[in-house]
N, C-alpha and C positions, 0 to 999 in steps of 0.2 A: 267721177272726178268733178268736183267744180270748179267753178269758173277762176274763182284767186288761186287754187292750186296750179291751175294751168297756165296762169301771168305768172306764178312764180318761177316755174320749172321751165317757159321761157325767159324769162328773167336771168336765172341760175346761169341759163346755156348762152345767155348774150354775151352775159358777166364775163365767164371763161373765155368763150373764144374773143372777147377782148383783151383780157388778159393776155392770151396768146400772142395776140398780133404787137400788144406792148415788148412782152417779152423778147419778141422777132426783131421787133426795131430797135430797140436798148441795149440786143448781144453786141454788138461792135463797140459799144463804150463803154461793158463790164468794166474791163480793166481799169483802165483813167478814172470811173469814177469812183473803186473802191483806194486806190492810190488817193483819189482827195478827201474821200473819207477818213483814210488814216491819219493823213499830214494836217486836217480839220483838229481831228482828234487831238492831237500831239501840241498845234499853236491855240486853239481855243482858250483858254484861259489869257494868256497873250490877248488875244484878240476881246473880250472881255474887261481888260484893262483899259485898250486904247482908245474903244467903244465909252469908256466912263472920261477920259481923259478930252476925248473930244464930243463931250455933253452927249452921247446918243445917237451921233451919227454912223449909224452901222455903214453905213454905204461907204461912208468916206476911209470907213477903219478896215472894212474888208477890202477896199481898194489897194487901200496902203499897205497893207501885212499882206495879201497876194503880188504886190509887185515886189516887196521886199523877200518871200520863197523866191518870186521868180529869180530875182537877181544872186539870191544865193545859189540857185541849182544849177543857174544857166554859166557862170562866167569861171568859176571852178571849172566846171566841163570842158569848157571852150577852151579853157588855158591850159590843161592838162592835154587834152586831145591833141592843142598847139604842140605840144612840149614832146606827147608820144612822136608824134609825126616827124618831128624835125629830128630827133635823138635818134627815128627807127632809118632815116636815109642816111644820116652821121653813119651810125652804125653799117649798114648793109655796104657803103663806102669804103669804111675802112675793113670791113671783110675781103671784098674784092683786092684788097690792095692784098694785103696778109695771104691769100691765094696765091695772088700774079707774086709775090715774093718767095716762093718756094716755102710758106709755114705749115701746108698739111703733109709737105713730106717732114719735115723736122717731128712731129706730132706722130708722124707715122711708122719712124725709126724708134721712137721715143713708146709706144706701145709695145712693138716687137722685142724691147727688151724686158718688159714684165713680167714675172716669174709665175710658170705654170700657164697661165693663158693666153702669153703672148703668140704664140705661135696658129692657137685661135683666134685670134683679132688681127691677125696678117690675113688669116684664110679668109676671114666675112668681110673684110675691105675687100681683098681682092675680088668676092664675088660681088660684091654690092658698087663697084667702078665698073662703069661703062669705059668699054676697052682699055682697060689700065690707066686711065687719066682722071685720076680722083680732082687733079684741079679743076681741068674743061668738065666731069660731071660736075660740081659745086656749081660754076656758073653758069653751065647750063640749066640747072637746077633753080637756080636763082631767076635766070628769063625766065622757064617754065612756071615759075609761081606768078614773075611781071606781067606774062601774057592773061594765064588765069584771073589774076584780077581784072587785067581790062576788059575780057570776055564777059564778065562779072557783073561788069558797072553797073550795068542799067540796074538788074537786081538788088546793085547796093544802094542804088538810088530810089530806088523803090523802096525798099524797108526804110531808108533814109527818112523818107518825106512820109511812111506810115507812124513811123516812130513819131515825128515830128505834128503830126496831125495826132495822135494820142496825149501827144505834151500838152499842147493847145487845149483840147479837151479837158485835160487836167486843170489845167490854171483855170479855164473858161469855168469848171463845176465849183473848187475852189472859191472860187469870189462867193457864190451864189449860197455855198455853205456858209463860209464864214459869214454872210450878210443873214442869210435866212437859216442858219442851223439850229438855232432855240424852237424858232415855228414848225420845223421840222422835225425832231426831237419827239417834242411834245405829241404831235399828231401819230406819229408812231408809239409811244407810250399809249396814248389811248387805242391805241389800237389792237393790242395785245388781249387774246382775251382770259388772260390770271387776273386772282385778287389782288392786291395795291400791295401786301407783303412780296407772293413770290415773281411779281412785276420789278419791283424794287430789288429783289435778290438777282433776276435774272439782268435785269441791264450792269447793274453795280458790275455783275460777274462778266461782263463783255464789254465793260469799262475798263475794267482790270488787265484784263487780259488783251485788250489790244495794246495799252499804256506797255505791259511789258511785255509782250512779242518785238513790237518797234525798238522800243530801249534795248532790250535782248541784243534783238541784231545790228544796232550800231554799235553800242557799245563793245561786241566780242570784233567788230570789223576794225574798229577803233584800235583794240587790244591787238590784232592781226599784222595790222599796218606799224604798232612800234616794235612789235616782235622782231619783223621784217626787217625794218630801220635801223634796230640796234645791228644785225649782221651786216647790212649794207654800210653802217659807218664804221664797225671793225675790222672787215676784209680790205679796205681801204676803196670801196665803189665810189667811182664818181656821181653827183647829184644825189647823195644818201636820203636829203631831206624829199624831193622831189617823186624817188623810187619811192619813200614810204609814205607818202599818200595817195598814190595812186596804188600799192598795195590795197591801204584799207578803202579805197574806193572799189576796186575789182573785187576785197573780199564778199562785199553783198552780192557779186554775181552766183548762181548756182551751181556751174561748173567752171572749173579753171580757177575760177579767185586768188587766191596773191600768188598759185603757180604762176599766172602765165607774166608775171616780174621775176621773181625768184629764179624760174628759172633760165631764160636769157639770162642775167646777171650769171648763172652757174657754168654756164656757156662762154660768156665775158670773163671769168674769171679762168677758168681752164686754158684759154687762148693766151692770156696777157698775164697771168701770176702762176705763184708754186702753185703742184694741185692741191697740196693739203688745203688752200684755201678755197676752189671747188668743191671739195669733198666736204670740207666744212658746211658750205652752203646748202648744198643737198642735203647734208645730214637734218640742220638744222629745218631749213623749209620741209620736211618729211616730220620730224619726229615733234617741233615744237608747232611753227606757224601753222602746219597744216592741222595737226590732232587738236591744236585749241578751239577749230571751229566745233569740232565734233564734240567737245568738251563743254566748251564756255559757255555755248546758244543756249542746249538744255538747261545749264544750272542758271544763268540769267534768264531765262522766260520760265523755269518750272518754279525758281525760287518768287518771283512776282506772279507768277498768275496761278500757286499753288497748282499746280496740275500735275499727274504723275509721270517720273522722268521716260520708263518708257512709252507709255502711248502718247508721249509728246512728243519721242523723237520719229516715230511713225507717223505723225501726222505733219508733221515738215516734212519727211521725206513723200508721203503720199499728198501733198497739198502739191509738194513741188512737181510731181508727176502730173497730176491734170491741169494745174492751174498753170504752170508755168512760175516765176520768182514771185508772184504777189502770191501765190500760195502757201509759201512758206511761211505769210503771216497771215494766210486766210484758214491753212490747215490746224493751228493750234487753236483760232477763233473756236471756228466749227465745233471742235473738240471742246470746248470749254463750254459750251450754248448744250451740247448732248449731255455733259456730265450734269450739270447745272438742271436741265429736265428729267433727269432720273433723279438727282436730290429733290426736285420739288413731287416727282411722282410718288416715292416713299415717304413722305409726308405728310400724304394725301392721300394714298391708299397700305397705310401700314399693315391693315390686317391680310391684305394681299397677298405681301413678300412672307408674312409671319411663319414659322412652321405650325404645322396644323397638327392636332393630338393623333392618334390615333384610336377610331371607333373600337369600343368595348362589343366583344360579340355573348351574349348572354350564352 
């Protein structure tokens, strides 16, 4: 072996386990900074503009459209959060009261007379009250969850301020893309090692497809949130406009999404209206609000990122499994980068895939 092979193949070994140790120290801000990646993505032309509009000062334009996310993301949050908070102690308020007044026994006469399984829903009350006092369990029930939470805190305070140091992070990568994302860009283009055609196919195709995962999934949250809203201002809910966008804000979550409004409201409605109007609710958050997610996302991101409906709907489901929510637009990426390298593999090795004759035996 000589001597350049052997700086190489130390060279090789440095490389990696520096790699490694990058890798080690960058896991904790995966998330945040594929989050700024996207929302990069998404304002970049924006930012493009502002960049021309104030002669070339990148700094100044990424400064300014980074505070202007911030201010969009943060003060919706803040006032919705306000708004759950105060509406959820309203509420648990006048439950208590509707208890101390004798309304689960009216509720509970009012079961017993239902035909065929009323005499069933006497039986599972009765075993699901703690010694026959369905009121004293509710608000016992009610502390029990009080105390839990305070038990709680610190842990909530913790994810709290983890979350909160992730945000940070975000807006912190953020500026730095929007300031430096062309130099970045590029440097990574060059770095690819395809020809300049399926260089150009392959980013085009994970331009594409980021553009419509993101749009995908606002838009079907969007579409989520007025579904929701038309029932809320039909049934006659109070704060109809309020409930439905905090719908389509909870629809982007992965689990729960506009249930976990719909159905309080369905809860709200069975206590203080006829039930047809409960039942309405339910039917409606079951068969419409909820099946549009399952509906909408594929046909808006398969219809933009051309991708085929089932193994796109596996790959949001399977993104959302390891990744957690940014997976859900990390898992169709992925999925688009793998099809995208098997198009350029058959292109490049055609005679490969081809069927081959079979040999003539003399």
């Amino acid at each position: 072996m000589t001597r350049q092979q052997v700086f190489a193949i130390c060279f090789l070994a440095l490389l990696l386990f520096l790699l490694y140790q990058i890798v080690i120290i960058f896991r904790p801000f995966v998330i945040p900074i594929l989050w700024a990646a996207i929302i990069t993505r998404l304002a970049f032309p924006l930012n493009v503009r502002l960049t021309r509009l104030l002669r070339g000062r990148r700094s100044v334009s990424a400064g300014l459209l980074t505070l202007l996310i911030l201010i969009i993301a943060v003060i919706p949050i803040v006032y919705l959060m306000f708004v759950l908070v105060q509406e959820t102690g309203v509420a648990y308020a006048a439950f208590s009261e509707w208890v101390r007044g004798g309304g689960v026994n009216r509720v509970t006469q009012y079961l017993t007379r239902l035909p065929i399984i009323g005499s069933k829903v006497q039986e599972f009350v009765g075993q699901a009250v703690v010694g026959g006092n369905l009121e004293g369990s509710l608000l016992e029930g009610g502390k029990t969850v009080s105390m839990f939470l305070l038990s709680h805190a610190a842990d909530m305070a913790k994810n709290a301020f983890a979350f909160t140091l992730a945000f940070l992070v975000m807006i912190f990568t953020l500026f730095f893309f929007f300031k430096d994302g062309e130099r970045l860009y590029r440097g990574l283009y060059g770095l690819v090692p395809l020809s300049e055609t399926h260089k150009e196919k392959f980013f085009s195709r994970l331009d594409q497809t980021m553009a419509a995962v993101v749009q995908g999934t606002i838009l079907t949250a969007i579409t989520q949130g007025i579904l929701a809203g038309v029932a809320y201002w039909f049934l006659g809910v109070p704060f109809p406009m309020v409930l439905a966008a905090l719908s389509a804000l909870l629809a982007l979550l992965p689990f729960g999404g506009t249930a976990l409004i719909w159905v309080p409201v369905a809860g709200y409605l069975f206590w203080t209206a006829p039930l047809w109007k409960a039942a309405a609710m339910i039917i409606w958050g079951v068969a419409v609000v909820g099946l549009a997610d399952n509906f909408l996302k594929p046909l808006f991101i398969g219809r933009g990122a051309q991708l085929p409906t089932l193994f796109l709907f596996f790959s949001i489901l399977g993104g959302l499994a390891a990744y957690g929510f940014v997976g859900m637009l990390l898992g169709p990426i992925l999925l688009a980068i793998v099809i995208t390298a098997i198009e350029i593999y058959q292109e490049e090795y055609p005679e490969e895939l081809g069927p081959k004759s079979p040999r003539r035996h003399s």
